[in-house]
DORORO-30176 format. One line per field, with one value per residue (C-alpha): chain; residue in three letters; residue number from 0; x, y, z. Coordinates in Angstrom, 2 decimals, padded with zeros to 5 digits. Example, Ala and Ser with C-alpha at 12.3 -4.5 7.8 and 13.67 -1.06 7.14 Angstrom:
<rs>
ch	(A; A)
aa	(ALA; SER)
i	(0; 1)
x	(012.30; 013.67)
y	(-004.50; -001.06)
z	(007.80; 007.14)
</rs>
This chain:
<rs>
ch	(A; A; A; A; A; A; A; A; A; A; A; A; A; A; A; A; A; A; A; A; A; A; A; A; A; A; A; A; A; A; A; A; A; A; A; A; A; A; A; A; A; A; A; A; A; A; A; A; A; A; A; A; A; A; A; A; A; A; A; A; A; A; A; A; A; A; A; A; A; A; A; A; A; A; A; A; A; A; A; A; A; A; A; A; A)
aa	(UNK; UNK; UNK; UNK; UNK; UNK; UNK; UNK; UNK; UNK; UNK; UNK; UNK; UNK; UNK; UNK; UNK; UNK; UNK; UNK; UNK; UNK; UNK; UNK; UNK; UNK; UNK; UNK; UNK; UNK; UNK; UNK; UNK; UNK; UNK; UNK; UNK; UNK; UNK; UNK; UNK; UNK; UNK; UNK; UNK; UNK; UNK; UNK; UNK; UNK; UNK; UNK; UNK; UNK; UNK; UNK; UNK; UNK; UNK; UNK; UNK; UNK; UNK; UNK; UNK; UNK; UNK; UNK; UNK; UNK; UNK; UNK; UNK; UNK; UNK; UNK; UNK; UNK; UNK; UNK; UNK; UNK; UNK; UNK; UNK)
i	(0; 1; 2; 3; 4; 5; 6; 7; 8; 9; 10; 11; 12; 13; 14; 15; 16; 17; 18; 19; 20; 21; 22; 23; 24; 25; 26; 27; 28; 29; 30; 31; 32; 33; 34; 35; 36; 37; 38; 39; 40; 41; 42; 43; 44; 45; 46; 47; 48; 49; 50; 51; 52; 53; 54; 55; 56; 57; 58; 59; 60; 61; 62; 63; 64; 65; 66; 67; 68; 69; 70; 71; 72; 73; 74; 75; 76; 77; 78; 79; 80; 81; 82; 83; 84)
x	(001.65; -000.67; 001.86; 003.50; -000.16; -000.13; 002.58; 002.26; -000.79; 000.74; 003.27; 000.18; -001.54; 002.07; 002.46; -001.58; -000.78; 002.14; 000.42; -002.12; -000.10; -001.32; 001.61; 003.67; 007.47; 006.91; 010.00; 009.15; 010.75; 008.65; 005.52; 006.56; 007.48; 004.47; 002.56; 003.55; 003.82; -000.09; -000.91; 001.55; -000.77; -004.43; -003.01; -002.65; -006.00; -007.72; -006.45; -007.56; -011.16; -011.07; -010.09; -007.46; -004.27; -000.62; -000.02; -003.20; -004.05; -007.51; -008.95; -010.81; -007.89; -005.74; -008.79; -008.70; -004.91; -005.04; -007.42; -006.27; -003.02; -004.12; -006.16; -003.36; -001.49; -004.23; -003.78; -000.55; -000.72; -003.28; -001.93; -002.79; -000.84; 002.69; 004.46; 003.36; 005.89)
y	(-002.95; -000.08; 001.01; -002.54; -003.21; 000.09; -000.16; -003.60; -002.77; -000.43; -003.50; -005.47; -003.00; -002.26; -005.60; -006.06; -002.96; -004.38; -007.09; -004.90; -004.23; -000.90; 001.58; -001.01; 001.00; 003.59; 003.08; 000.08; 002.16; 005.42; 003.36; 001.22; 004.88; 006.75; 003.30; 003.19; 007.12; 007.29; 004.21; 005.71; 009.26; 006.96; 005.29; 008.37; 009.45; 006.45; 007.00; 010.76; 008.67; 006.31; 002.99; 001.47; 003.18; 003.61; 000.04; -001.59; -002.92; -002.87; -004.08; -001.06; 000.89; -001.64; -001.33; 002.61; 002.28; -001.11; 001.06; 004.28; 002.87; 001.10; 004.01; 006.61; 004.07; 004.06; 007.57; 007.98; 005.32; 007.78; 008.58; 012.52; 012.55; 014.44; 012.61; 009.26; 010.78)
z	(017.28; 015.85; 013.75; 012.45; 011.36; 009.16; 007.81; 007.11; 005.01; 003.08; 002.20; 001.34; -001.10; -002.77; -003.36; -004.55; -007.02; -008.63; -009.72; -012.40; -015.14; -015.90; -015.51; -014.30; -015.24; -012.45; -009.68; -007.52; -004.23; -004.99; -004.81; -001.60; 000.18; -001.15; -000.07; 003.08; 004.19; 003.04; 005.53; 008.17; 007.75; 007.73; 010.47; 012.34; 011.31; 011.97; 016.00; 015.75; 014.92; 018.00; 015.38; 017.56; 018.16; 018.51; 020.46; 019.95; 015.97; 015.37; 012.49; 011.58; 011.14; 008.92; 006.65; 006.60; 006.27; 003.14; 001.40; 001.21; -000.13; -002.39; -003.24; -003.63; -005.21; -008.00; -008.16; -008.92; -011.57; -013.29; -017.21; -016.68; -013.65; -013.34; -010.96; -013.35; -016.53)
</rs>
């Protein structure tokens, strides 16, 4: 269930980041996979920090994982960045 709820949240702030229109051309599937791989790896941090775990959601750790994706989402949607040309 741990894991559904990451990855889940990494759906969430995919879908979130589509909607600003900054940078908005970028490939729709790189973003979901980066998305979701960065909540997958907070995820897995967050249980290294005691938030939850692999079978258990906890609240705490969807947070860590929503915002962090949304986060390197933001990042990659930087104009100076390489992977954005």
């Amino acid at each position: 269930m741990g894991i559904a709820l990451w990855a889940a949240c990494g759906v969430v702030s995919f879908l979130l980041a589509r909607v600003v229109p900054v940078a908005k051309k970028r490939p729709r599937l790189g973003e979901l996979a980066a998305s979701i791989l960065v909540a997958l790896i907070l995820g897995l941090i967050a249980t290294a920090m005691d938030f939850g775990g692999w079978s258990e959601p906890d609240w705490r750790a969807g947070l860590f994982a929503f915002f962090g994706s949304f986060a390197a989402l933001g990042i990659l949607r930087l104009p100076g960045y390489p992977v954005a040309r």
